[in-house]
C-alpha positions in Angstrom: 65.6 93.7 89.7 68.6 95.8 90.8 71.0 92.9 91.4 70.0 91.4 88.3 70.5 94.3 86.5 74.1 94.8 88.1 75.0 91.3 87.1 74.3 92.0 83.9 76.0 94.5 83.7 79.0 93.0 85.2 78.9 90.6 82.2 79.5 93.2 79.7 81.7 95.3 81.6 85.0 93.3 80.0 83.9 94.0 76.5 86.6 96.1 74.5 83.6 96.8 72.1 81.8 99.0 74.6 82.5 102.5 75.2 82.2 102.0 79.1 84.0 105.8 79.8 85.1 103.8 83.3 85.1 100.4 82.4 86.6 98.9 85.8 84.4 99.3 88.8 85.7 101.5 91.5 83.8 101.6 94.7 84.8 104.4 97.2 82.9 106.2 99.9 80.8 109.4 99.8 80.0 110.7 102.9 77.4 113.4 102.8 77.2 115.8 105.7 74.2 118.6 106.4 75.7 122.1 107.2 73.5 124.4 109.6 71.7 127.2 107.7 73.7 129.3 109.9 76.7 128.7 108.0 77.7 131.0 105.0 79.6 129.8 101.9 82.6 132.0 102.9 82.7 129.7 106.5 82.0 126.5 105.0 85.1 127.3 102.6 86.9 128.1 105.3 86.4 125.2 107.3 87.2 122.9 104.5 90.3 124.8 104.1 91.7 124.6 107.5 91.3 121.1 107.7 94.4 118.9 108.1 94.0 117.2 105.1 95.0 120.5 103.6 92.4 120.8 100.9 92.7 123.5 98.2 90.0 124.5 95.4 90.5 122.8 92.4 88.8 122.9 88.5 86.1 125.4 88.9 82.6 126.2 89.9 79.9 125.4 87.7 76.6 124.5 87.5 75.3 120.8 87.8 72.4 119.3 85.8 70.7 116.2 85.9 67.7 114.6 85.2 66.7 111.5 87.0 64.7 108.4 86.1 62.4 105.8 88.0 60.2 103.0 87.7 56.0 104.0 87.5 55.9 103.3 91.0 59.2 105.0 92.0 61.3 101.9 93.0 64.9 103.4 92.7 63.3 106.5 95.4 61.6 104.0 97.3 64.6 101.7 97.7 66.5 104.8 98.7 64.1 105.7 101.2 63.9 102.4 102.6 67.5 102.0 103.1 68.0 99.1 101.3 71.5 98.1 100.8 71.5 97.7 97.5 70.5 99.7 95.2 70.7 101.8 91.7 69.9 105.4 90.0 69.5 106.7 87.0 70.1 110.0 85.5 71.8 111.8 82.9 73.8 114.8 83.8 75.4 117.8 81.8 77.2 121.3 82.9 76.3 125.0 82.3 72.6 126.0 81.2 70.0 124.0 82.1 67.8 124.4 79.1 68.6 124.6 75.2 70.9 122.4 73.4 72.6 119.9 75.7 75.9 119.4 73.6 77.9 116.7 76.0 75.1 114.5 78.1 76.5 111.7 79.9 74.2 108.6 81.2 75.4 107.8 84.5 74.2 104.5 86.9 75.2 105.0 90.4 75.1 101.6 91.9 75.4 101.6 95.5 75.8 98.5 97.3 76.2 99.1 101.5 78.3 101.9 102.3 80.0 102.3 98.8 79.3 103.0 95.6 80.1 102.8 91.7 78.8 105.0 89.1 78.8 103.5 85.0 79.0 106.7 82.5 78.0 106.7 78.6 78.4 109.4 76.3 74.8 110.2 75.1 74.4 112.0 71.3 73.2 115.5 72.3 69.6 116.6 72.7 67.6 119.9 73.2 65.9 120.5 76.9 62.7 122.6 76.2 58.7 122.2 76.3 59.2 119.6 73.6 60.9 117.2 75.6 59.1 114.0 76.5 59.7 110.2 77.4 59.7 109.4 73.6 62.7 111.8 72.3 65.0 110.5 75.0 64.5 106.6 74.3 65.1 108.2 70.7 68.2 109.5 72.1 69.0 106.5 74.2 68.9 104.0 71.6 70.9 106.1 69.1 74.2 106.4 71.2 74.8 102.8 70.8 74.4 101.8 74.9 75.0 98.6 75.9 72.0 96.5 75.6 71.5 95.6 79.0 71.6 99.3 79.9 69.8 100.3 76.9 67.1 97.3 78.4 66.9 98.7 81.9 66.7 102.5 80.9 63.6 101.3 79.0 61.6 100.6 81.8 61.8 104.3 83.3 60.6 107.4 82.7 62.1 111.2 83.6 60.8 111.8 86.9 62.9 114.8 88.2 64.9 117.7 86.7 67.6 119.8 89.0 70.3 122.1 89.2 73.2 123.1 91.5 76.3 125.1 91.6 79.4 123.2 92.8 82.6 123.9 94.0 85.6 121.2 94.5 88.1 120.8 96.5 91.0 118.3 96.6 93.4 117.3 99.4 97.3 117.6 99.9 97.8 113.9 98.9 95.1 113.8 96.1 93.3 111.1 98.0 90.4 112.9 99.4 87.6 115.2 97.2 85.4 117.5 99.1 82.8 119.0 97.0 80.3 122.0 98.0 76.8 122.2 96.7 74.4 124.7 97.0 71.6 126.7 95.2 69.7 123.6 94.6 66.7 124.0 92.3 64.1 121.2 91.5 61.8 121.3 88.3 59.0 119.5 87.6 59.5 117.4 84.7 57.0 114.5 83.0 57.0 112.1 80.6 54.6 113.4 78.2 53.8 117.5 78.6 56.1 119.9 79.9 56.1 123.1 81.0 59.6 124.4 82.2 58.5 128.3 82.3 57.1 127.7 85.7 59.5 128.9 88.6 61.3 125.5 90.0 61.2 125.3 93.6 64.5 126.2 95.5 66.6 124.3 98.1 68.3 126.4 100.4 70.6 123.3 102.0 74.0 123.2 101.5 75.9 119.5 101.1 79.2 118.8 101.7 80.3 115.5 100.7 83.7 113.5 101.7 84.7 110.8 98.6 87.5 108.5 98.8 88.6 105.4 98.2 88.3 102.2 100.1 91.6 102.3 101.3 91.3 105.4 103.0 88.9 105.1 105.3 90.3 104.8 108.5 92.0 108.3 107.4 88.9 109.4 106.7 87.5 109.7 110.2 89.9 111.8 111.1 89.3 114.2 108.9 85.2 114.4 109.0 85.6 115.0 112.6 87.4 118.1 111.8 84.2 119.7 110.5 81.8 121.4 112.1 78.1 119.5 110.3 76.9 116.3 111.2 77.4 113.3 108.8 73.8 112.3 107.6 72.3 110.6 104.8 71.1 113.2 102.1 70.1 112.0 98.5 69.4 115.0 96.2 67.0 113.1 94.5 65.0 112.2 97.4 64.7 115.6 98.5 63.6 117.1 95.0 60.9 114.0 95.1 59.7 115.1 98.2 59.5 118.9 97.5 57.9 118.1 93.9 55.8 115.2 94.1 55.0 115.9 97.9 55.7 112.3 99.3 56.3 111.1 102.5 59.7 111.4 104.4 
């Protein structure tokens, strides 16, 4: 289903009619990499800043939302599990509070095919985040902001499985080719497609993820400069790791 679904996508892509907000696909690298809990943010930062590549904050920290979407039986997290080479997810993802009116939502598809990946982004017509929410308001939601209908197709066939939050910092190199971004105080919510209860306490995260993005270009460059920090380059999906902690399943 996933290659048929990027295919299709492809199709539409060259349409000036569609609102694609990155209409050309750009794949580049993300390299994720686990920092010891031994660590602090203060050594992490400087780390990051010492490095070669000469990276320097840029924008500003804020907090990350998203909610993510699956298949009944959990495909996308299975596939992601498994390792399979390619493969898709689907979320939507705002900044600031987590809860309330969500003025500027943005429906992103990360497609990920080998060691690279693409993400699609469409402006979403804003919703409210409370008890309320269910399956049904967001296809509401998703079929008003005028998606292209083979996304609009494929977002019909999931359903909200998980709800989390970060704060993130981001740094860019000398050269403007590399991004380093620093995530931590993750928190995972339960979320379903029918009742909600979002006064419970989520469940909290205490890993931080550093993660290395470039483009394809750059990656012989890119070695040089991972190996000038101190955590060990391993695969991490945020979205695995909330599945695991909320719905319990097997690593």
């Amino acid at each position: 289903m996933t290659n048929e679904f990027i295919e299709q996508a492809k199709e539409v892509a060259n349409s000036e009619e569609l609102h694609y907000m990155e209409k050309d696909h750009n794949f580049r690298y993300e390299r994720k990499f686990t920092v010891p809990d031994k660590f602090s943010l203060k050594t992490i930062e400087q780390y990051i800043k010492r490095n070669k590549a000469l990276f320097r904050e840029v924008f500003h920290l804020r907090q990350v939302n998203n909610i993510y979407f699956d298949t009944a039986g959990y495909n996308d997290y299975l596939d992601n599990v498994l390792g399979v080479s390619d493969r898709k997810k689907i979320r939507i993802r705002w900044y600031g509070d987590t809860f309330g009116e969500i003025k500027k939502p943005v429906l992103e598809i990360k497609i990920k095919k080998g060691l690279v990946g693409d993400k699609w982004s469409y402006k979403l017509k804003p919703f409210v985040l409370d008890n309320d929410f269910d399956s049904t308001k967001i296809q509401n939601i998703f079929k008003a902001s005028e998606l292209p209908l083979p996304i609009l197709e494929s977002v019909k066939m999931v359903t909200p499985t998980l709800l989390n939050s970060y704060s993130r910092r981001y740094f860019m190199s000398a050269d403007n080719k590399f991004r380093v971004t620093l995530d931590y105080k993750l928190l995972y919510h339960k979320i379903d497609k029918r009742f909600n209860n979002f006064n419970f306490a989520p469940a909290s995260d205490e890993n931080k993820i550093v993660e290395l993005k470039y483009g394809l270009s750059d990656d012989d460059r890119a070695h040089k400069i991972s190996t000038q920090f101190p955590f060990r380059l391993n695969k991490n999906s945020k979205y695995v790791n909330g599945v695991n902690t909320i719905k319990q399943f097997p690593q």
